[in-house]
C-alpha positions as CSV (number, residue, x, y, z in Angstrom):
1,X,70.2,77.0,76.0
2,X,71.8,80.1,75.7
3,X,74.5,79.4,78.0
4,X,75.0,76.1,76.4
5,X,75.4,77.9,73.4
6,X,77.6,80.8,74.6
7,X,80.0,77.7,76.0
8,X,80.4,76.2,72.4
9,X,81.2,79.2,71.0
10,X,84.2,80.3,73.5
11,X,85.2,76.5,72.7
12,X,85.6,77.4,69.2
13,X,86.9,80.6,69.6
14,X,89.9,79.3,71.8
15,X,90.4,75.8,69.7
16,X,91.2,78.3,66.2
17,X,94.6,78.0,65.7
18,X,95.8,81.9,65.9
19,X,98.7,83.4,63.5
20,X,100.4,86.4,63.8
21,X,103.1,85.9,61.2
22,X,101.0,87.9,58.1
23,X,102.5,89.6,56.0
24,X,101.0,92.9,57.2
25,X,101.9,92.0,60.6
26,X,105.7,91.6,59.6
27,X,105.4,95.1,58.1
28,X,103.8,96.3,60.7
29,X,106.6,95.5,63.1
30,X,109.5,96.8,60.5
31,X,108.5,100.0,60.5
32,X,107.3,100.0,63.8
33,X,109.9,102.7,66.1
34,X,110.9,102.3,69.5
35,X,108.8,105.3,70.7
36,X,105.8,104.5,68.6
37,X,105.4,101.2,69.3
38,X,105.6,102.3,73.2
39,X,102.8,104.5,72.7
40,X,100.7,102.3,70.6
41,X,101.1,99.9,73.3
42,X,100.1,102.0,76.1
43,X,96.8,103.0,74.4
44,X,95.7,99.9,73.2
45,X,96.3,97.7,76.3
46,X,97.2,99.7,78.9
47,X,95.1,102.7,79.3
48,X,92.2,100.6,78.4
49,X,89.8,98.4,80.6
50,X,90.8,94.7,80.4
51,X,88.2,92.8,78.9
52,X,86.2,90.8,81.8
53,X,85.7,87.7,80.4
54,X,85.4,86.0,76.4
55,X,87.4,85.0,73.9
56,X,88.7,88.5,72.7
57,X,90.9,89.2,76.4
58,X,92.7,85.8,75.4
59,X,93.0,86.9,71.5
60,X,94.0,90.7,72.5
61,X,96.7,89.2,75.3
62,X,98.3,86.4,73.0
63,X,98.5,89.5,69.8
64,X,100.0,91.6,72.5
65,X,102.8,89.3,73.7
66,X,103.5,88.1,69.7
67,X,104.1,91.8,69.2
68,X,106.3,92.9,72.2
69,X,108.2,89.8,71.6
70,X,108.4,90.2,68.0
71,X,109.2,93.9,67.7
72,X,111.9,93.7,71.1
73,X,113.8,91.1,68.6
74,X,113.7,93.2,65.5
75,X,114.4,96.7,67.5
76,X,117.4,94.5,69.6
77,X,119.3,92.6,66.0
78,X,118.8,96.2,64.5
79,X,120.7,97.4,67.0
80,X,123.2,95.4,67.1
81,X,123.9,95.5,63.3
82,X,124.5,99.0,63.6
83,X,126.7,98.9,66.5
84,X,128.9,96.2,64.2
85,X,129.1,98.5,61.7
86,X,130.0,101.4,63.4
87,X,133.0,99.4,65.2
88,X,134.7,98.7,61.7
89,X,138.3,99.3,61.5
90,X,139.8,102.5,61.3
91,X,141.1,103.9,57.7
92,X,142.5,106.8,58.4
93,X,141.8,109.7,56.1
94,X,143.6,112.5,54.9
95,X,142.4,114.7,57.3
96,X,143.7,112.3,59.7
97,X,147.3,112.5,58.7
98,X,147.1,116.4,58.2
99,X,145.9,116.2,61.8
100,X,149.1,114.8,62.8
101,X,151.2,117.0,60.4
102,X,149.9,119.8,62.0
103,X,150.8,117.9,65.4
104,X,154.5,117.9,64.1
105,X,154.3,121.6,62.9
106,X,152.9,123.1,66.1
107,X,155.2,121.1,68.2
108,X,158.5,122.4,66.3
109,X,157.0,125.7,67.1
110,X,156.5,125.2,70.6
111,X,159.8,123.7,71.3
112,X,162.6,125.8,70.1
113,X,164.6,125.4,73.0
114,X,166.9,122.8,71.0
115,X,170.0,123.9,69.4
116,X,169.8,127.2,66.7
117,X,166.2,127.4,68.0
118,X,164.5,123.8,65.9
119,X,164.3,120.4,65.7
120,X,163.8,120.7,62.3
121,X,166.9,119.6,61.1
122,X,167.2,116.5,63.1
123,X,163.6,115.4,62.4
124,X,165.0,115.7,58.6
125,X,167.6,113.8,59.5
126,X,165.2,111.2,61.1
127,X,163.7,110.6,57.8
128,X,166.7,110.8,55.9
129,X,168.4,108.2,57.4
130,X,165.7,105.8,57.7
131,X,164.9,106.1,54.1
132,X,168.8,106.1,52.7
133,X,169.1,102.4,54.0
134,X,167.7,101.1,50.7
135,X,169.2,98.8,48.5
136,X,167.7,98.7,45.1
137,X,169.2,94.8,43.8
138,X,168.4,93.2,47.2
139,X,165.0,95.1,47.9
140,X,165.9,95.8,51.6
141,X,166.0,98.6,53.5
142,X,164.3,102.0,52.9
143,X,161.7,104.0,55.1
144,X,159.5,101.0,55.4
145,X,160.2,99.6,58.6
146,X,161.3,102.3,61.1
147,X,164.0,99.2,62.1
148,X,165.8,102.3,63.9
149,X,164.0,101.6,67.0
150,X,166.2,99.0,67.2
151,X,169.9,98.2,68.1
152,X,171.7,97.6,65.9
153,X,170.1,99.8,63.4
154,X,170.2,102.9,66.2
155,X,173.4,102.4,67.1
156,X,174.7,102.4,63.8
157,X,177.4,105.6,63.8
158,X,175.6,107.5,61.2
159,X,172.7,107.5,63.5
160,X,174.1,108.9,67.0
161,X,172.1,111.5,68.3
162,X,168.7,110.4,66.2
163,X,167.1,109.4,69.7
164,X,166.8,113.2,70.3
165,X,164.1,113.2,66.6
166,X,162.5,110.1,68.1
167,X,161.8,111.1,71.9
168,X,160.9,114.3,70.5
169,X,158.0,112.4,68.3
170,X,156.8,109.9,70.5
171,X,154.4,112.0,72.6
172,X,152.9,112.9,68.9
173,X,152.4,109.0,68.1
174,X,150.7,108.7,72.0
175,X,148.7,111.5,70.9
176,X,147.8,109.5,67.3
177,X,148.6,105.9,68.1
178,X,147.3,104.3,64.6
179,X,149.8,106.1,62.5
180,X,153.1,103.8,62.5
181,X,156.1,104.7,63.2
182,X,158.2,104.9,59.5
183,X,154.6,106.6,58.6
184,X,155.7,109.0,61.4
185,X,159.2,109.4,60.8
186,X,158.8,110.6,57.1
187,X,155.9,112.9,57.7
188,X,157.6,114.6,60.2
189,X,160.4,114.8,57.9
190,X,158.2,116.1,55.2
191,X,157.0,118.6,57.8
192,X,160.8,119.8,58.9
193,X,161.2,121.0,55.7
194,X,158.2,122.8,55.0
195,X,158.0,124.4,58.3
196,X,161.8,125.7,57.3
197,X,160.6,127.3,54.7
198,X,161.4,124.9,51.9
199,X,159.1,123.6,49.2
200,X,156.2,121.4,49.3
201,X,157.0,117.7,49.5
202,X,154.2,115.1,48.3
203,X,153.0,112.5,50.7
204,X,151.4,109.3,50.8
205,X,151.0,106.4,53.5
206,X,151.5,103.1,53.6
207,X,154.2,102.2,55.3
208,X,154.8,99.5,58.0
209,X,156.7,98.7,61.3
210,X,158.5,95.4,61.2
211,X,160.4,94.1,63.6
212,X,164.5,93.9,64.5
213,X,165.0,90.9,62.2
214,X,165.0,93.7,59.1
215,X,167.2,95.8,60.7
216,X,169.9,97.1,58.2
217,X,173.7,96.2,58.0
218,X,176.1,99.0,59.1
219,X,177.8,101.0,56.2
220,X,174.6,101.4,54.0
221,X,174.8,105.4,54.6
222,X,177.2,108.1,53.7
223,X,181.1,108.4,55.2
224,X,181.8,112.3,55.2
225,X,185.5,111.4,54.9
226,X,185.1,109.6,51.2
227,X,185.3,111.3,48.2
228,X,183.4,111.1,44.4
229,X,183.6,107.7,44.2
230,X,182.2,106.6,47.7
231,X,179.3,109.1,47.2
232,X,178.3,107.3,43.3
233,X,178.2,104.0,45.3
234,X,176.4,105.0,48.4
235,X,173.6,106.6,46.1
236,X,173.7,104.6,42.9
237,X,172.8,101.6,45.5
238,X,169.5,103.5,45.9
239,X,169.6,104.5,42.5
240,X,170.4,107.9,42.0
241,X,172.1,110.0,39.5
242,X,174.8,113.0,40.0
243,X,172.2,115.3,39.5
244,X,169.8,113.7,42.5
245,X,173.3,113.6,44.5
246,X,173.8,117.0,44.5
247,X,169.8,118.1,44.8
248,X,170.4,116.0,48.1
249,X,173.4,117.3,49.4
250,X,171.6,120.6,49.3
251,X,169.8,119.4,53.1
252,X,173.1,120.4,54.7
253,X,171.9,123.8,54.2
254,X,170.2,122.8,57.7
255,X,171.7,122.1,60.9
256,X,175.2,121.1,61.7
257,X,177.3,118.5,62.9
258,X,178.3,117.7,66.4
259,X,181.5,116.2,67.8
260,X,179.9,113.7,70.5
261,X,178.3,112.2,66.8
262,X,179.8,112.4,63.9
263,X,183.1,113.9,65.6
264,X,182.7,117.5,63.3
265,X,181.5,120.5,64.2
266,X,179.8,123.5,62.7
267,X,177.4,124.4,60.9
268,X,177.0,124.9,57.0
269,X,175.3,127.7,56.5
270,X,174.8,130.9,58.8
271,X,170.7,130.2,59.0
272,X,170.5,126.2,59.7
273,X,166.9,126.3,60.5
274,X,165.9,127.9,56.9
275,X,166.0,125.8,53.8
276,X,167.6,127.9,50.7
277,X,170.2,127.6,48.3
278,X,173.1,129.3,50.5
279,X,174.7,125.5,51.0
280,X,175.9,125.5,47.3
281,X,176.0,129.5,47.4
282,X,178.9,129.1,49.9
283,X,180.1,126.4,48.7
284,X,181.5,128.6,45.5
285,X,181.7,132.0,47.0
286,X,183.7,131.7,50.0
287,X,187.4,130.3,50.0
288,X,187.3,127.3,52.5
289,X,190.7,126.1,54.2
290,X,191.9,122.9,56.0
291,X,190.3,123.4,59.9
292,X,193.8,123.4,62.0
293,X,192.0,121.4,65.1
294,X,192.0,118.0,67.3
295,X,189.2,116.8,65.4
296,X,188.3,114.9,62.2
297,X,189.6,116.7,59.0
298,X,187.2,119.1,58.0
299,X,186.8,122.7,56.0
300,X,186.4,126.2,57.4
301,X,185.5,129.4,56.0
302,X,188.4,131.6,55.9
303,X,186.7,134.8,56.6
304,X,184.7,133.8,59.8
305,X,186.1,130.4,60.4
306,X,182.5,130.0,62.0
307,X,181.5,127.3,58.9
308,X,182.4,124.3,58.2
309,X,182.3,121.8,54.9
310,X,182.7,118.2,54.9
311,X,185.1,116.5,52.4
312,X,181.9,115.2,50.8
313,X,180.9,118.4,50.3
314,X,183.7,120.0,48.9
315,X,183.8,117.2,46.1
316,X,180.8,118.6,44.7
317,X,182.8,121.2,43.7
318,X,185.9,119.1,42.0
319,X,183.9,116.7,40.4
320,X,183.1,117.6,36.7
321,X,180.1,115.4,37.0
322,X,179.1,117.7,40.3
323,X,179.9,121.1,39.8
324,X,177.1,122.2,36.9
325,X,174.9,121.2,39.2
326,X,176.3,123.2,41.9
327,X,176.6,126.2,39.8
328,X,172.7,125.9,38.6
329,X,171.5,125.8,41.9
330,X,173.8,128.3,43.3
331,X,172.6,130.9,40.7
332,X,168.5,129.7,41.0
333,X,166.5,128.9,44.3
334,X,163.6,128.1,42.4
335,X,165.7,125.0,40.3
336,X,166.9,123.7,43.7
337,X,163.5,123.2,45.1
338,X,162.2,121.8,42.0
339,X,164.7,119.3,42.0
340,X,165.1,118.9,45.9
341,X,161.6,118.0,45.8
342,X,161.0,115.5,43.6
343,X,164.2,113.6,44.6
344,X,163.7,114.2,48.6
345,X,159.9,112.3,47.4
346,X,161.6,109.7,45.8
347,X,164.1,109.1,48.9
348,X,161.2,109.0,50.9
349,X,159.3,106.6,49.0
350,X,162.2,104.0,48.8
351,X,161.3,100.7,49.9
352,X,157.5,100.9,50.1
353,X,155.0,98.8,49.2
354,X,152.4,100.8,48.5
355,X,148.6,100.3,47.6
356,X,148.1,103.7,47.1
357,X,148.7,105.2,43.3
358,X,151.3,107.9,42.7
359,X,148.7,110.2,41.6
360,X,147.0,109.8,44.9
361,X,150.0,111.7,46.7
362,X,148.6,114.4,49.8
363,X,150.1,117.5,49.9
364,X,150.0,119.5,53.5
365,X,149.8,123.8,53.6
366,X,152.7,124.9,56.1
367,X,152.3,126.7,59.1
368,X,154.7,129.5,58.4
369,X,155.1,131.0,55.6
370,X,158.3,131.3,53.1
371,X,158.3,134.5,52.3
C-alpha cells in the first residue's frame, strides 16, 4: 500500500504543470548580477548532494535550467544594449577641437625651419584664401568646402605655393581624422594668428568637404596690381566695407611674397612672423619708391630697400575712403585688433551653414604669449 501510494503521489507531482514566469521570479532574475547569480548557483546545486530519487530532483533541475537560461538571456541583451550605445557616433566636443588647436600650435613651434622661422603666415593664408572665394548674390564659395584640394581651385594663381600650408597639416588631420578639412584649414588659421601674437579669433565648427564639382572660378580673389576700384569689388562681392578692407589688409603685416608665386618679393614688415600694426605704421612713415627690377612693379622702402608694398597696398594710402582708416590703426594697436578680429571671424565664417548659434562661438588660450 504504501508503495502504491508513494507511486501516485510522484504521478501527481510530475503531471503539475510547473511555471517559472512569476512575477518574483522575473525580479529575481533583473536584479540578479553576473557574479551573484554564479555563486548562488554553485551553492544551491552544485556544492550540494543531488537529490537520489522523488519529485523535488526533477522540480529543483527544471527551476535550475529556467534560471540559467533565463538570466544568460537577460545578462547577454543587456549587454548588448550597452555595447550599442556606447558605439554611437562621434560629436566631437570642444575639448576635441582645442585638442587639435593645440596640435596646430605645438607643430608651428616644432617646425620653424620654414622661411623667417613659421608657417604661420602661410597657414593664414590657407584660411584666407579658402574663405575669400565667397560670393554673397550666388551663395557660392567661402571656407565651406576646402574645394582647394582640388585642381582647378589649387592651381588657381592666387593659390601657388598653398600646398606647402596643406602638406604641412595633413599629418595633424591623420592624427584627428573626424575633423574635415575646411574645419581644419580655418582653425589652423585661427591658430596662426594667435600663436603670432595677434588677438583672439572666435571659433565654431560646422563646416563640410564637398567634392571638385564646387570648386570656384578663377578671379574671385585679389589682383595686387589693381587699384581702389578692383579692391571695392573683390570685397564688396563678399560683402565688406572700406573699413573691413583695410582691417584686412592689415594680415600683410605677416609673411612676404615670393617670385616663383605671385612673382614679388619681400616682405612687408621687418618681423613677418608677429602680428602688429607696423603694416599701416610703415605704410605712412617710410617714403616708398618704384622697385627698379626684372620683376612685377612693386614698392620699396627707400631707406633699406629691404621692404616691399604692393600697389594694393599703397592705395590704402590715396584713397580718401582708405586712409582714416590707416591713420587710426597706425596710431592704435588695440583698434586694429578689435577690428581685425571681428572682420577676420566674419571672413572665416563666409559660406557656412551652420547649426551652431553665434553665441556658441569657442575661443582657444595661445601657446605663447603676446606680451
Amino acid at each position: 500500500m504504501a508503495t502504491a501510494a508513494a507511486a501516485r503521489a510522484l504521478a501527481r507531482a510530475t503531471a503539475r504543470p510547473v511555471s517559472f514566469r512569476t512575477t518574483a521570479t522575473r525580479s529575481s532574475l533583473a536584479t540578479l548580477s553576473r557574479p551573484a547569480y554564479r555563486q548562488q548557483s554553485r551553492r544551491g546545486y552544485a556544492s550540494d548532494a543531488a537529490p537520489k530519487s522523488g519529485s523535488s530532483g526533477l522540480i529543483w533541475g527544471l527551476l535550475g535550467a529556467a534560471v540559467l537560461g533565463g538570466g544568460g538571456y537577460y545578462l547577454a541583451t543587456n549587454d548588448l544594449g550597452a555595447a550599442k550605445k556606447e558605439a554611437g557616433p562621434f560629436v566631437p566636443k570642444y575639448e576635441d577641437y582645442e585638442k587639435v588647436y593645440n596640435a596646430v600650435a605645438k607643430a608651428l613651434e616644432e617646425h620653424d625651419e620654414y622661411e623667417d622661422g613659421s608657417y604661420g603666415p602661410v597657414l593664414l593664408r590657407l584660411a584666407w584664401h579658402a574663405s575669400g572665394t565667397y560670393d554673397a548674390e550666388t551663395g557660392t564659395g567661402g571656407s565651406n568646402g576646402a574645394t582647394m584640394r582640388f585642381a582647378p581651385e589649387g592651381d588657381h594663381g592666387a593659390n601657388a605655393g598653398l600646398k606647402t600650408a596643406r602638406d604641412f597639416l595633413e599629418p595633424i588631420k591623420a592624427q584627428f581624422p573626424w575633423i574635415t578639412y575646411s574645419d581644419l584649414w580655418i582653425l589652423a588659421g585661427v591658430a596662426a594668428i594667435q600663436e603670432m601674437q595677434g588677438p583672439i579669433i572666435p571659433y565654431r565648427p560646422g563646416r563640410s568637404d564637398r567634392d571638385m564639382s564646387f570648386c570656384t572660378p578663377d578671379g574671385r580673389l585679389p589682383d595686387a596690381s589693381k587699384e581702389q576700384k578692383h579692391l571695392r569689388a573683390i570685397f564688396g562681392r563678399m560683402g565688406f566695407n572700406d573699413q573691413e578692407i583695410v582691417a584686412l589688409s592689415g594680415a600683410h603685416a605677416l609673411g612676404r611674397c615670393h617670385t616663383d608665386r605671385s612673382g614679388y618679393d619681400g616682405p612687408w614688415t621687418f618681423s613677418p612672423t608677429v602680428l602688429t600694426n607696423d603694416y599701416f605704421r610703415l605704410l605712412l612713415d617710410e617714403k616708398w619708391q618704384w622697385r627698379k627690377w626684372n620683376g612685377p612693379k612693386q614698392y620699396e622702402d627707400v631707406s633699406t630697400k629691404t621692404l616691399m608694398m604692393l600697389p594694393t597696398d599703397m592705395v590704402l594710402t590715396k584713397d580718401k575712403g582708405f586712409r582714416p582708416w590707416v591713420e587710426k590703426y597706425a596710431k592704435d594697436n588695440d583698434a586694429f585688433f578689435k577690428d581685425f578680429s571681428a572682420v577676420v571671424l566674419r571672413l572665416f565664417e563666409l559660406g557656412v551653414p551652420f547649426t551652431v548659434a553665434e553665441d556658441q562661438r569657442w575661443t582657444f588660450k595661445p601657446r605663447v604669449s603676446s606680451t
